[in-house]
TIRO-2110 file (N, C-alpha, C; in Angstrom, 1 decimal):
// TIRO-2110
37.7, 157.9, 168.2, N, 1, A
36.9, 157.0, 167.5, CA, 1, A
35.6, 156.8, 168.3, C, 1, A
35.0, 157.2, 167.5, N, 2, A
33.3, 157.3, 168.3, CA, 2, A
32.1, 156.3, 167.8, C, 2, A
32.5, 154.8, 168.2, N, 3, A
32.2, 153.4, 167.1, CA, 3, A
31.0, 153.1, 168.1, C, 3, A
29.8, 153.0, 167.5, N, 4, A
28.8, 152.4, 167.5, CA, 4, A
28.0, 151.3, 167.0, C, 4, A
27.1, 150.0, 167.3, N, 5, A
26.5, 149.1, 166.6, CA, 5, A
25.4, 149.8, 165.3, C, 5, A
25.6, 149.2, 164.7, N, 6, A
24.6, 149.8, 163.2, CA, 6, A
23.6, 149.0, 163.6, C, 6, A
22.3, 149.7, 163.8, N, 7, A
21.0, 148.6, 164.0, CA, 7, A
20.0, 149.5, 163.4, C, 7, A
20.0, 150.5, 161.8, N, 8, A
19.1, 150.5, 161.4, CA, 8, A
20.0, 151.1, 159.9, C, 8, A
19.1, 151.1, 159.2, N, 9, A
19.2, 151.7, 157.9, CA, 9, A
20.1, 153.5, 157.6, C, 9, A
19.2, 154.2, 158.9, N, 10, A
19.8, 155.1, 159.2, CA, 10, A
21.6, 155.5, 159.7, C, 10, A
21.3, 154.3, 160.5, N, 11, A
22.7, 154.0, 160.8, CA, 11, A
24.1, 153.9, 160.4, C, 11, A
23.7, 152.4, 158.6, N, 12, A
24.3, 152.6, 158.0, CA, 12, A
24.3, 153.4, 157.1, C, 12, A
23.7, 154.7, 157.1, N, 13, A
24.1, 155.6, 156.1, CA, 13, A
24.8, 156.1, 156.6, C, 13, A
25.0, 156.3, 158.2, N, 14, A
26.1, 157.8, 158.8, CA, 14, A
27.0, 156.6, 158.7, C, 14, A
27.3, 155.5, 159.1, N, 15, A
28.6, 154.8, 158.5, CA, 15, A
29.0, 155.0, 157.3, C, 15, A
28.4, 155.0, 156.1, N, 16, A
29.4, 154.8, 155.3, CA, 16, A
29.3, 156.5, 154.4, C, 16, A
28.5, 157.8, 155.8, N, 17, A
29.2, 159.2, 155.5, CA, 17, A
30.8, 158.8, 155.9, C, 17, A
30.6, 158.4, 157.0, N, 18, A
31.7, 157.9, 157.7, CA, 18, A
33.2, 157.6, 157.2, C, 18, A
32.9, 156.3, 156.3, N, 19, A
33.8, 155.8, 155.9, CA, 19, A
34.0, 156.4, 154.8, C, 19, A
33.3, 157.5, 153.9, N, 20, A
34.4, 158.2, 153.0, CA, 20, A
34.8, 158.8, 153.4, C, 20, A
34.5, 159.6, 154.5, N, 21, A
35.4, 160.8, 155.3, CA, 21, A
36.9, 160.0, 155.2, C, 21, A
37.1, 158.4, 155.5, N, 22, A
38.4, 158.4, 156.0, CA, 22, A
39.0, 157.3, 155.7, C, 22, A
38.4, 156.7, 154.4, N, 23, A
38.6, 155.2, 153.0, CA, 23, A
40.0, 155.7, 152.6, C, 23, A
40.8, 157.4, 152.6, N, 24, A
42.2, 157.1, 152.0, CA, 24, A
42.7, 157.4, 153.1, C, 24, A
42.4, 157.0, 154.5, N, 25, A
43.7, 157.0, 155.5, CA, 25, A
44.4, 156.3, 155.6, C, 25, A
45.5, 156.5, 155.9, N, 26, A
47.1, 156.0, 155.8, CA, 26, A
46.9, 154.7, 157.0, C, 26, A
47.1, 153.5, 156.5, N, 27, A
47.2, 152.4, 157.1, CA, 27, A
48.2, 152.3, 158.4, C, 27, A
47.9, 152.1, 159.5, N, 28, A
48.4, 152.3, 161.0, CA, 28, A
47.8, 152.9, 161.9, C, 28, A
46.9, 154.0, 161.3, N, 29, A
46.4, 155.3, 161.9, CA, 29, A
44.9, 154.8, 162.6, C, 29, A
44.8, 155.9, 163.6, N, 30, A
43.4, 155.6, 164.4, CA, 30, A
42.4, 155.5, 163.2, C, 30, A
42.6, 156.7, 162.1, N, 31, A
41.4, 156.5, 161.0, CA, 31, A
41.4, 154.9, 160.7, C, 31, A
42.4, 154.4, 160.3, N, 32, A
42.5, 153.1, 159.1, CA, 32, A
41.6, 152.4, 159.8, C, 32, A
42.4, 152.2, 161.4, N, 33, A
41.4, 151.1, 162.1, CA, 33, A
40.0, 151.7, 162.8, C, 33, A
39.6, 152.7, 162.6, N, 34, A
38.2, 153.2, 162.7, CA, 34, A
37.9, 152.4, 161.4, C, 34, A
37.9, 152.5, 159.8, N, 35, A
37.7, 152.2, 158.7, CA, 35, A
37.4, 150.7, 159.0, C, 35, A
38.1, 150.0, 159.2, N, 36, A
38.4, 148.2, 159.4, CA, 36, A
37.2, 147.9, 160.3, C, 36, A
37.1, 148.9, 161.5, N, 37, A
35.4, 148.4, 162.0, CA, 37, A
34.5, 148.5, 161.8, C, 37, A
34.6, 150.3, 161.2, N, 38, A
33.1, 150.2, 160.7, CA, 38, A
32.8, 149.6, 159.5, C, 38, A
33.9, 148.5, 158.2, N, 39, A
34.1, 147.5, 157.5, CA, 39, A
32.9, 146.6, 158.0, C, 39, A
33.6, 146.4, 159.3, N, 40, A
32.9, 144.8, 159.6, CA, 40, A
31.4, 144.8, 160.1, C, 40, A
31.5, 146.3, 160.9, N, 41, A
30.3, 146.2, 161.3, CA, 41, A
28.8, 146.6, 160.0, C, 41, A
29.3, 147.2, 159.2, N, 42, A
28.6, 147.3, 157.8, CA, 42, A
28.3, 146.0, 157.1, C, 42, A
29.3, 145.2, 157.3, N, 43, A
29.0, 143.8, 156.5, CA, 43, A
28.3, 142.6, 157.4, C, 43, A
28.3, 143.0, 159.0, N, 44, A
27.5, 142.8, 159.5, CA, 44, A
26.1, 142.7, 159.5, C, 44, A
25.9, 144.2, 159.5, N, 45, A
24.4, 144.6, 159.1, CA, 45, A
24.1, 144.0, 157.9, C, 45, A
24.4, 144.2, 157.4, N, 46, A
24.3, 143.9, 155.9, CA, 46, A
23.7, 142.5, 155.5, C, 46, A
24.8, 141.5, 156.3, N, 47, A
24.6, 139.8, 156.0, CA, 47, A
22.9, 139.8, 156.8, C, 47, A
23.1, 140.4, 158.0, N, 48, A
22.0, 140.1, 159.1, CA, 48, A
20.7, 140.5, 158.0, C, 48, A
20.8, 141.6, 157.8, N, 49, A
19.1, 142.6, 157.5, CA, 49, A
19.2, 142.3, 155.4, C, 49, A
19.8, 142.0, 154.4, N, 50, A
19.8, 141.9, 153.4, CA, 50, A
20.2, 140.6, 152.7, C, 50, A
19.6, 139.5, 152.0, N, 51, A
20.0, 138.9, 151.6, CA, 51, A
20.1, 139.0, 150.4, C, 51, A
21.6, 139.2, 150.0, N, 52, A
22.4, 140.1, 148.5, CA, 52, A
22.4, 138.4, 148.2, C, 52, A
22.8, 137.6, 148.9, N, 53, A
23.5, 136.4, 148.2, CA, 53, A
24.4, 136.6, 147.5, C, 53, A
25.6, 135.6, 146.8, N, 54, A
27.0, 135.9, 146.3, CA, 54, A
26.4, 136.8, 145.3, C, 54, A
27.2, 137.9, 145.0, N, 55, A
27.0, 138.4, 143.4, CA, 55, A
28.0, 138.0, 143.0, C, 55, A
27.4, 138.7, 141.5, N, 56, A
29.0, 137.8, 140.6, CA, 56, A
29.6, 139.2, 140.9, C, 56, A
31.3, 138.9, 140.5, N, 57, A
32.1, 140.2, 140.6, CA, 57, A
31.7, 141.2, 140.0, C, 57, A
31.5, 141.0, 138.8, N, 58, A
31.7, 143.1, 138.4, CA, 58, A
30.7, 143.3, 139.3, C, 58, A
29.2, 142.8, 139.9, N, 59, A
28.3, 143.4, 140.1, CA, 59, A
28.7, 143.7, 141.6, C, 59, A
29.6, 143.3, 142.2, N, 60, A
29.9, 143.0, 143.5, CA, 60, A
30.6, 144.4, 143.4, C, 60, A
31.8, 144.6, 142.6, N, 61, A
32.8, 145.8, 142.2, CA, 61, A
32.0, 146.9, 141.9, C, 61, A
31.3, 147.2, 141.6, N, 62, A
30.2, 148.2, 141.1, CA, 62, A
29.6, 148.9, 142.4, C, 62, A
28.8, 147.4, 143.3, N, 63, A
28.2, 148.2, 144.1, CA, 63, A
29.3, 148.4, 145.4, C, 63, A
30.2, 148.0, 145.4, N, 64, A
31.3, 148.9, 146.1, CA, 64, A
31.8, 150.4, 145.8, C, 64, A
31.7, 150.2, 144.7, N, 65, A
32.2, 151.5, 143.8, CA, 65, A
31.2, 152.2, 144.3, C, 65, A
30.0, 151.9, 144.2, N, 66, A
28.6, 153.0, 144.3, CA, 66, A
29.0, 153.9, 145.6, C, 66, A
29.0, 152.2, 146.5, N, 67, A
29.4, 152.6, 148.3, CA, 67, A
30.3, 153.6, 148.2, C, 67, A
30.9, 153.5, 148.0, N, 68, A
32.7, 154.0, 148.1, CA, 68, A
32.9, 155.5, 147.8, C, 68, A
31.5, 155.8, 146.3, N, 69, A
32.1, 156.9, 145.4, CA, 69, A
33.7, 156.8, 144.7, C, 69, A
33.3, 155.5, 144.0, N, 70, A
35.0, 155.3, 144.0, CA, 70, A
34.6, 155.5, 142.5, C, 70, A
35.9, 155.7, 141.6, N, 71, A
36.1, 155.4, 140.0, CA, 71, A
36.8, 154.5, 139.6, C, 71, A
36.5, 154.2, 138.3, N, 72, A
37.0, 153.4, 137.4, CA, 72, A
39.3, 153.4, 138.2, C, 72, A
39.1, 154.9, 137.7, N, 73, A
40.5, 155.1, 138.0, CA, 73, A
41.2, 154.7, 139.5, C, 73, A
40.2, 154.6, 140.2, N, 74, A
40.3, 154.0, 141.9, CA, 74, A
40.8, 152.6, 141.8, C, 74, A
40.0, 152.5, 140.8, N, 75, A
40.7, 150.4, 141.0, CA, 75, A
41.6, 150.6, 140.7, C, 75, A
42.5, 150.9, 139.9, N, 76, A
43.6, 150.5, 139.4, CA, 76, A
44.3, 149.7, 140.3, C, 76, A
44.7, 150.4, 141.0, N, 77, A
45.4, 149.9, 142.0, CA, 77, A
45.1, 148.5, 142.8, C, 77, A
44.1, 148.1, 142.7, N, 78, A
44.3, 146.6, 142.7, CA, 78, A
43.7, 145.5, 141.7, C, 78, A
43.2, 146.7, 140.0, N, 79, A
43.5, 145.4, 139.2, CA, 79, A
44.5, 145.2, 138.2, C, 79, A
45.1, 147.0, 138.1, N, 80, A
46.0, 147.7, 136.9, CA, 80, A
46.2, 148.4, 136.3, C, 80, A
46.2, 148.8, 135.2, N, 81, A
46.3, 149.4, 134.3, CA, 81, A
44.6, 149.7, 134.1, C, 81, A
44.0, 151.1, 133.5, N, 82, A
43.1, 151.7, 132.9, CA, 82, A
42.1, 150.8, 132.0, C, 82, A
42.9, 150.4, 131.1, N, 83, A
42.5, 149.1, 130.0, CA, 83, A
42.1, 148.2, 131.1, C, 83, A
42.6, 147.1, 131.4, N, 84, A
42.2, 146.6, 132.4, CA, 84, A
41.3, 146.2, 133.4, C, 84, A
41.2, 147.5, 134.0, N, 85, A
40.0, 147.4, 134.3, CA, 85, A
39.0, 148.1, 133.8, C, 85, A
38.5, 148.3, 132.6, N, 86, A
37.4, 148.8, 131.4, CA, 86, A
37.3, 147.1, 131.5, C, 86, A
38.4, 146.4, 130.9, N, 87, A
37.8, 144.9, 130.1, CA, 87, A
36.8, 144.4, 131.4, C, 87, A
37.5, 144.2, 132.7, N, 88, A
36.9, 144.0, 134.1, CA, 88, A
35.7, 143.7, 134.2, C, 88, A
35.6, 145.6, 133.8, N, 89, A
34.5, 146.1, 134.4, CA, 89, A
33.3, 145.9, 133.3, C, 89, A
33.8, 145.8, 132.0, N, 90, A
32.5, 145.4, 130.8, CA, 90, A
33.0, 143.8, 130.4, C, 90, A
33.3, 142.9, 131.6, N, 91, A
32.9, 141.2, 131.3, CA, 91, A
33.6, 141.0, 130.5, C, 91, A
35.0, 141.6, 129.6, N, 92, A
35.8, 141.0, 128.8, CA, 92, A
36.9, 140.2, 129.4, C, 92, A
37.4, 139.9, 130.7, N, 93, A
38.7, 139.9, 131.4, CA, 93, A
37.6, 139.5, 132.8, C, 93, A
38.3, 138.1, 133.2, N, 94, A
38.3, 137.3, 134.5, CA, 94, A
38.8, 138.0, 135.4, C, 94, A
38.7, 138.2, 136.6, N, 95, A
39.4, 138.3, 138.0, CA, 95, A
40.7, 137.4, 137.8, C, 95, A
42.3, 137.9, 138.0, N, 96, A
43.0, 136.7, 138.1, CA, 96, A
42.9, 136.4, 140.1, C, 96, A
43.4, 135.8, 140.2, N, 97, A
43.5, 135.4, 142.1, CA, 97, A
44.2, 136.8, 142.5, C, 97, A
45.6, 137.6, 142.0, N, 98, A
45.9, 138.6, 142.8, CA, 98, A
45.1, 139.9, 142.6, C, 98, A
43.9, 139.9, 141.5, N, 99, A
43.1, 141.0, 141.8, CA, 99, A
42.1, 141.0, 142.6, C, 99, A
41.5, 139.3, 143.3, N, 100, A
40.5, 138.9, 143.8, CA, 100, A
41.2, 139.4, 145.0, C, 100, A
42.9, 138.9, 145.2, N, 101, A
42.8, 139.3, 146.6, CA, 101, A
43.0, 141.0, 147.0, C, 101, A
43.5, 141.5, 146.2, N, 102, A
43.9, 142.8, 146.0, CA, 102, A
42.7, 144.0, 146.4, C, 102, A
41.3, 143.0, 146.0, N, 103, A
40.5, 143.9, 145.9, CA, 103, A
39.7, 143.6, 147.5, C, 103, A
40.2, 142.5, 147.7, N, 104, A
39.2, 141.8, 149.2, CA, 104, A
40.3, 142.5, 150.2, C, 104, A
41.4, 142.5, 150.2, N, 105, A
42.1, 143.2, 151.3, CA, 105, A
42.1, 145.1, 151.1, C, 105, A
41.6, 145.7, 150.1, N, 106, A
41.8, 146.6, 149.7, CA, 106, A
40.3, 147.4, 149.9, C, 106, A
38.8, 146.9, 149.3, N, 107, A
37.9, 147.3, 149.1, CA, 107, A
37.5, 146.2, 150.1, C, 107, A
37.4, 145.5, 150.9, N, 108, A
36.9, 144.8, 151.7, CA, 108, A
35.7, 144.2, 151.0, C, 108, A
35.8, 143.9, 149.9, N, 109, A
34.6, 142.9, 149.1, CA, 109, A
35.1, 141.6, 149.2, C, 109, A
33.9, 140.7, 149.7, N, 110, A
33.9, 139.0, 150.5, CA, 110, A
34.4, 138.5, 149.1, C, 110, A
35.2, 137.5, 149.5, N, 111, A
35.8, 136.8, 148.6, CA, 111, A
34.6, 135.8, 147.7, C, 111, A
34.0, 135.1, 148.5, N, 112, A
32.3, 134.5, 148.0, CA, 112, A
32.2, 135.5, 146.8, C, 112, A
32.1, 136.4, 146.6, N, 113, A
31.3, 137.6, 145.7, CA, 113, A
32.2, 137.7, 144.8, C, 113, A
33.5, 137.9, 144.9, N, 114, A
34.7, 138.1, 144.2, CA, 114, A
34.9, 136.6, 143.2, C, 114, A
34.7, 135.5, 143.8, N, 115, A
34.9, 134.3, 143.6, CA, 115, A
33.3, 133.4, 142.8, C, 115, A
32.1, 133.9, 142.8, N, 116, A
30.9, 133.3, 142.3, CA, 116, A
31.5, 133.5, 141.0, C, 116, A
30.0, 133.0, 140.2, N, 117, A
29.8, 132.3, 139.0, CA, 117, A
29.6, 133.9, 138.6, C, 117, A
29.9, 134.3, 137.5, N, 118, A
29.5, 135.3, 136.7, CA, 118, A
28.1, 135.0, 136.3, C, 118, A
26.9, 136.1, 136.5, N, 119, A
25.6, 135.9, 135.8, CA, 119, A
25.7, 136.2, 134.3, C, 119, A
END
């Protein structure tokens, strides 16, 4: 693990080449916890150099998704079923609390964002 401070733009882009290299490793592993830093250190930079302010969820879910290169079909697993997360994701269907947390221990999206007001 070759962890460095993110201190520009450039930075975070080789982090989060980074982090898809290694977003499905097996929890335990040197990747997972490489993954878990360069987490925090992204959301670091992030709070410091961008003021996102809360988003509401889907928009929060989305630009995770962007980050991630993740699919529709990627969430499932922490909101459900297919249907499910369609309603989610097009504002028909609330966050219940175990998808809020599912998704904040899972996708590492701040609870604040997961938890604001819907725009």
């Amino acid at each position: 693990m070759n962890i460095k401070p993110i201190r520009s733009d450039q930075d975070l882009q080789a982090a989060f080449r980074r982090l898809e290299a290694i977003f499905q490793a097996e929890d335990e592993t040197p990747e997972a916890d490489e993954r878990e830093v360069l987490v925090t250190l992204v959301e670091a930079y992030e709070n410091k150099h961008y003021d996102f302010g809360p988003a509401d969820p889907v928009e929060a879910i989305k630009f995770r998704m962007e980050q991630q290169g993740l699919t529709a079909r990627d969430l499932e697993r922490y909101i459900g079923p297919s249907g499910r997360v369609s309603e989610v994701l097009n504002r028909k269907r609330r966050l219940s609390l175990r998808m809020v947390k599912r998704l904040h221990d899972g996708l590492k999206i701040p609870y604040e964002s997961l938890l604001a007001e819907a725009h």
